[in-house]
C-alpha positions, 0 to 999 in steps of 0.5 A: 393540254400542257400548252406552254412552259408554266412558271410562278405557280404560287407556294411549292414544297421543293425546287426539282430537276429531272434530267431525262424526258423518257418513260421514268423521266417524264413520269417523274416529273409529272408526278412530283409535280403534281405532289406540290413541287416546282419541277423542270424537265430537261431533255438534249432532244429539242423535238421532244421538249417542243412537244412537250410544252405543246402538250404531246407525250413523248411516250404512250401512257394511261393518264400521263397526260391527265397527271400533267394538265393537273400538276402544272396547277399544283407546283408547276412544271416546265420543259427545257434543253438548258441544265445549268439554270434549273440544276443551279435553282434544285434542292434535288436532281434527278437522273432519268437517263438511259442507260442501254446495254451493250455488246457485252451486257454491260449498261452503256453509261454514257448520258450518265456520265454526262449528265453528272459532269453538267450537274457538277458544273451547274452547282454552287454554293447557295445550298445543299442539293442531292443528286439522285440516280433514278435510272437503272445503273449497274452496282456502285454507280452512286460511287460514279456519279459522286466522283463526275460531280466533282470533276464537274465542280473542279472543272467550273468552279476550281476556287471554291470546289469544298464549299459547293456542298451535296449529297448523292443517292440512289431511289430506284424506280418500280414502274410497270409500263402501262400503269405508271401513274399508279405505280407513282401514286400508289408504289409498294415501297419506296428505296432510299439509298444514301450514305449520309443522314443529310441526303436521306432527310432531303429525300423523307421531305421530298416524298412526304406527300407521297408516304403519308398519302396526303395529296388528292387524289385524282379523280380518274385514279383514287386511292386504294381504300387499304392505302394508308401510308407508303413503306419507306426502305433507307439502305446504303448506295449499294443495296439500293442498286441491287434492289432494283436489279433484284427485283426484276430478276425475279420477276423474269425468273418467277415469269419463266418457271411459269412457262417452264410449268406450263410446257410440261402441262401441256405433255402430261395433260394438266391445265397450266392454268388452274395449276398456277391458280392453285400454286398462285394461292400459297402466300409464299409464291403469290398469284401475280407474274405466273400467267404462262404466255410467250415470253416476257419482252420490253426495256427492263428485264433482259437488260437488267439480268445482262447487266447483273450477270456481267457484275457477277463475272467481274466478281468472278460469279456465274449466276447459272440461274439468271443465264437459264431465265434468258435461255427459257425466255428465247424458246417460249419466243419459238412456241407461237412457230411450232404450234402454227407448225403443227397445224399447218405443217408448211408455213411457206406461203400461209397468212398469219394474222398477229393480234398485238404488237406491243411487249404487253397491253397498255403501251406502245412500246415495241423494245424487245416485243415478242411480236418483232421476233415472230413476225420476222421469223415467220417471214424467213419461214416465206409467211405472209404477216398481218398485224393489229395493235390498237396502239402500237402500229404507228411506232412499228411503223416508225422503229421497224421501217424493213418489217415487211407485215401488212398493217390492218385497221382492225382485228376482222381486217387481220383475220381475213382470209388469214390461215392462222391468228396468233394472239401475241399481247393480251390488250382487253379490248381482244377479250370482248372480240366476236370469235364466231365473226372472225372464224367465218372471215379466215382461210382456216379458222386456227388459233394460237392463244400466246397469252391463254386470253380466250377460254377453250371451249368457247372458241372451239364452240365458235368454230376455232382450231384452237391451242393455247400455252400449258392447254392440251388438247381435249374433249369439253368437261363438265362439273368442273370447279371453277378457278378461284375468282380472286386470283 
């Protein structure tokens, strides 16, 4: 456990602050920790940094914790409410703050905003530092930011503002909730978008550890043996922005032609499966990101699209198929209710059991989760709900206090006497569950396979009604090649 405040924790690489303790703020941090720098993390939330210093994390995370313990021995890191301090101390300032969309679309830039000014009036002119925008911001934010510095500096320090000397970047995140730390450690490229040489050489210094994979790997997380060096892509402010809201537009895109594929599957009487594995092996479209399920959720995707969909209207643009990805993503949403429809015909009055309630495995974050709109659906529809995430219970408990379900404590306590289970987040302990036990437990033996987790057959065999995504309805078959193994 991380138990107190570390400091003077011999020879570091670079001096860091990272304003922002959430989900990219206190991974960075560990990270850059880890890889030899003295970092502090700096939080308005007074609670969440106790808790941090106290070794609790904030957010639910495989190896966080492990990473934390490890770099607090290595460059050091502490947790504080105070910026001026650090951000006077820093060769680079991070900020991780959040950036949550509003009525419009459009990202609410208000902690930014702050977090810039406070920057301004925290710097001198003892060094160079660079300011770096590692959350998610809209198109020509590193311009923002750049000019509430200096209106930061002006407002401390009005006589001597031209010596006080920085530079202002933009370095994207591309963490996936539940395996970050490998994400941190062992990234697919790493986006520097500066528009002078100086900040860019800051930022090579800073993560040359992590581009020449020179650190040790912990041991809970070696290194991939074909990880030799990280690609480093140098671009202008701008282009780095649009890298990273590029990138997950596609990814959501990419997620909902595979649904899309997948419902037509289902009424011509193909395999959505075994048609994504065989596109899936093409180069050019690649396997990842094409399992037909109930739709994506979290923090990044929906937001992201709405906010780049509100940049390209303020130029006067209309992204006809970003609008379409967020319309297929709310109906794939609705497939869990039609299919229990068909089963069960009358919904009012039935128990339905939800195995998962996080937006994915791995986390317990429930920002946009599939799981939320079913349950509150089924419930208008006068459904009884039951519910079991191995993880993510506490905080539906604590986020959604009027979600009227029954929380079990575990996935046979949720099935039974249940009408129907509804697989929602595909967690790989329910993979291994004992389908011929859970059968016996419930009123009617039906299931919704939302993620395609289980195989058919061997449900049906332990005596599940069973329907899965893009899966028609059929007989066993036989003497049927298997799907390739590597995808």
């Amino acid at each position: 456990m991380v138990s107190s405040i570390i400091t003077g924790y011999g020879s570091y690489h670079m001096r860091v602050t990272v304003i922002g303790t959430g989900y990219v703020g206190t991974v960075t941090g560990a990270c850059l920790s880890y890889f030899g720098h003295r970092v502090t993390c700096v939080d308005t939330d007074a609670q969440k940094i106790e808790k941090l210093r106290r070794g609790e994390m904030p957010i639910y995370e495989p190896c966080l914790e492990e990473l934390l313990q490890l770099a607090a021995a290595r460059g050091g890191i502490d947790f504080t409410t105070g910026l001026a301090a650090p951000a006077a101390e820093s060769d680079v300032i991070f900020i991780a703050v959040g950036t949550p969309p509003l009525e419009t679309g459009e990202a609410n830039l208000c902690y930014l905003e702050a977090a810039a000014r406070s920057i301004g009036a925290a710097m001198d002119d003892s060094r160079f530092r660079v300011v770096v925008n590692k959350s998610t911001v809209p198109v020509g934010s590193g311009n923002l930011v750049e000019a509430l510095v200096r209106e930061g500096i002006r407002e401390a320090h009005p006589g001597n503002r031209k010596s006080i000397r920085f530079g202002v970047a933009s370095n994207p995140e591309f963490l996936r909730e539940g395996s970050a730390i490998v994400d941190s450690l062992y990234p697919d490229r790493i986006v520097l978008g500066a528009e002078e040489e100086r900040t860019l050489q800051v930022l090579r210094e800073l993560y040359r550890p992590l581009v020449a994979q020179s650190f040790e790997a912990p041991a809970f997380l070696p290194r991939p043996a074909a990880m030799v060096q990280v690609p480093v892509v140098t671009t202008t402010l701008t282009s780095a922005e649009m890298i990273k809201y590029a990138a997950n537009a596609f990814l959501a895109v990419k997620i909902g032609f595979a649904n899309e594929v997948a419902n037509i599957c289902e009424r011509v009487g193909a395999e959505a499966p075994e048609v994504m594995a065989g596109i899936g092996l093409d180069a050019r479209i690649g396997a990842r990101f094409l399992n037909p399920g109930l739709g994506w959720g979290g923090s990044c995707f929906g937001k992201d699209i709405q906010s780049l969909l509100h940049t390209a209207r303020e130029y006067g643009y209309q992204s006809r198929l970003l609008e379409a990805s967020l319309e297929v993503n709310r109906a794939q949403r609705q497939l869990a209710i039609q299919k229990l429809q068909e089963k069960l015909f009358i919904l009012k009055g039935r128990t339905i059991a939800l195995l998962g309630l996080a937006f994915k495995p791995e986390t317990d974050d429930l920002r946009d989760a599939p799981s939320l709109q079913i349950a509150e659906r089924l419930l208008q529809m006068g459904a009884r709900v039951k519910a079991y995430d191995p993880i993510a219970m506490q905080a539906c408990r604590e986020n959604h206090p009027a979600l009227r379900i029954q929380y079990c404590e575990s996935p046979e306590d949720a099935a039974q006497d249940a009408d129907a289970l509804v697989l929602v987040t595909e967690w790989k302990q329910f993979a291994g569950l004992d389908l011929r036990g859970l059968a016996k437990r419930m009123a009617r033996a039906i299931l919704v396979d939302g993620r395609n987790l289980f195989d058919p057959e061997a449900a049906r065999q332990a005596g599940f009604d069973y329907c899965g995504i893009g899966r028609p309805q059929r007989a066993a078959r036989t003497n049927v090649p298997a799907v390739p193994t590597t995808i």
